[in-house]
N, C-alpha and C positions, 0 to 999 in steps of 0.2 A: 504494500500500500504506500501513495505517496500523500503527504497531506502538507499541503497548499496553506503557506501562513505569511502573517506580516506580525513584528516584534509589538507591543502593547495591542494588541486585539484581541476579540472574542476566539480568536482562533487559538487562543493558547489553553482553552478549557477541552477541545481532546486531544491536544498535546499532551495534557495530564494523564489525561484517560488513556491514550496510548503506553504512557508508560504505566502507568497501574496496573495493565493487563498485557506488562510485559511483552506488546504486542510487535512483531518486524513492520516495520515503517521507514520510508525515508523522509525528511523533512526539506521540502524546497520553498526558499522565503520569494517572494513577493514585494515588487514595490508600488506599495499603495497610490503612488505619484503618477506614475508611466505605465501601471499596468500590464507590466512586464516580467516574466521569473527570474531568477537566478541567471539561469540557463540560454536566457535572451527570447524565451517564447511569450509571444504574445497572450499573456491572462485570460482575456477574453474570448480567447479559442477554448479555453479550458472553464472558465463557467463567465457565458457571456451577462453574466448578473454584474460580473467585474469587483466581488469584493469578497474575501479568506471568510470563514475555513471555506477548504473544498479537499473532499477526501477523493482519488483516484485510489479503485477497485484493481483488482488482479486483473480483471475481465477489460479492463479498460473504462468501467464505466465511472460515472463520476456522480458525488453526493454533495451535497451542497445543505447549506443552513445546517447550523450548529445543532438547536435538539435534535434535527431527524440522526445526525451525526453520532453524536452520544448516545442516546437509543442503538442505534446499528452498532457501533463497538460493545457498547455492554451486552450485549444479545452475542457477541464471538464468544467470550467467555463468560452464560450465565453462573459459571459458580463459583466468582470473585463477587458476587451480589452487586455488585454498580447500580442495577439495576431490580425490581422486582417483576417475576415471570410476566409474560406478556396476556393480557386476561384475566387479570388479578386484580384486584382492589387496589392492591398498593403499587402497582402502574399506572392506572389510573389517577391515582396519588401524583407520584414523579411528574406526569405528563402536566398535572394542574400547578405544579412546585414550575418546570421548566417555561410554561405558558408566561408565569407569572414575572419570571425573572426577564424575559423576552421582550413581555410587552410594557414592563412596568419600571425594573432596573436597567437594563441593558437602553432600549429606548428611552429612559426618562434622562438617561445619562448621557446616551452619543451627541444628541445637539450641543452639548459645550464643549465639542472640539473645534466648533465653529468659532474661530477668535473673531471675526462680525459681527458676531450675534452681542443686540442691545443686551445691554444692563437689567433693561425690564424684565426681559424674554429668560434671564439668564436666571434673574431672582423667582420664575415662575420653575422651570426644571427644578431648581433648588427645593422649592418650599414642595415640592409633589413627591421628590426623590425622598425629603426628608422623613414625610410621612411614611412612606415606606419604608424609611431605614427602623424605623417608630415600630413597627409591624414585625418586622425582621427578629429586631432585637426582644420583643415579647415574647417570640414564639422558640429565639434560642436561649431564652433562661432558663428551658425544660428539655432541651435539647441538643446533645450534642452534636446533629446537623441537621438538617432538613427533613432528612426523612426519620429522625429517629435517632439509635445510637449508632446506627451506621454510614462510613462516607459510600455518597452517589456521583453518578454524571450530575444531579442538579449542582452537588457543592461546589463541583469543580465548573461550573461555569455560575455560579455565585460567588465564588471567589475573584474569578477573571473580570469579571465587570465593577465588583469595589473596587479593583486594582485602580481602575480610573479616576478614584477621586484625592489621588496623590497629585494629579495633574490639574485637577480644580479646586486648588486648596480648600474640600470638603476635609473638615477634620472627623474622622469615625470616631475619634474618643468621645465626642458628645453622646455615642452608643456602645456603653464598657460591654454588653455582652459582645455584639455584634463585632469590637476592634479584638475581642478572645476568641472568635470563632473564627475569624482570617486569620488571627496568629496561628491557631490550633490546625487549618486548614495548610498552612504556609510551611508546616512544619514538615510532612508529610514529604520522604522521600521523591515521591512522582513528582509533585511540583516543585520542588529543588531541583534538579533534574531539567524538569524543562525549561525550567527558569532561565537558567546556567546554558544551556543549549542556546536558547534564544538569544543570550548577550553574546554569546561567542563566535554568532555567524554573523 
């Protein structure tokens, strides 16, 4: 498998997951600017969406968007639990956990990479992001991650999306569980790992 990324993006949450599940993969970066690989191939031959993750298949075929992503790796190895069986309650679950982070943290967070974007505009993501970190941090005073007492695909791409707010001087300490559950998450072999991978290319 090859998986298609660029350094501070969403695409470093099955990065994680790759390595978690000890999975062979190669990693080709991406420049978000030119839309271009590593390798000098045109991006948009490869998912004319034009923007990381994008996993290439053995078969040639290629995935795109991050949950359907996370989902398909965890289903290679169900029994590292990443995930819960497919048709089960607590799929269900995940899928409403990854819904969530998609349309609520991930989008509430990408428009302030926009360095145009008013002030007004900027203090509206903030104060909707916040609410939600509000939400977050309630629900991990009881839990050591999302789904429970186990790490999933959803933490690892709830982890990758707080990353972002080191770049918008959002301080997480205003949410002590929520800044112990990225430490707790950060700690974690796989993401060390990928971390380290991704500064080094």
């Amino acid at each position: 498998m090859k998986l298609y990324y660029a350094p501070d993006t969403c695409s470093l949450s099955p990065h994680i997951v790759l390595r978690e599940l000890a999975l062979p993969f190669t990693l080709v970066r991406v420049d978000n600017q030119t839309k271009t690989t590593e390798d000098g191939r045109d991006f948009l031959t490869i998912n004319p969406k034009g923007y990381v993750a994008a996993l290439e298949l053995k078969d040639g075929q290629i995935l795109t968007e991050g949950p359907a992503i996370l989902q398909y790796l965890a289903d290679l190895s169900p029994e590292a639990n990443l995930a819960p069986p497919l048709g089960s309650w607590g799929r269900v679950r995940l899928q409403e956990w990854l819904a969530f982070i998609n349309s609520e943290i991930h989008a509430g967070l990408a428009p302030l990479f926009n360095t145009s974007l008013a002030e007004e505009a900027k203090r509206v993501f903030h104060d909707k992001s916040f609410k939600r970190f509000d939400y977050l941090d309630s629900v991990l005073e009881y839990n050591a991650y999302l789904m429970g007492k186990n790490f999933s695909v959803a933490d690892a791409y709830l982890f990758t999306v707080l990353g972002w707010c080191r770049f918008f001087d959002i301080d997480l300490g205003h949410w002590p569980t929520l800044t112990n559950y990225v430490s707790r998450v950060g700690e974690r072999p796989s993401v060390q790992a990928a971390q380290k991978a991704e500064r080094q290319r």
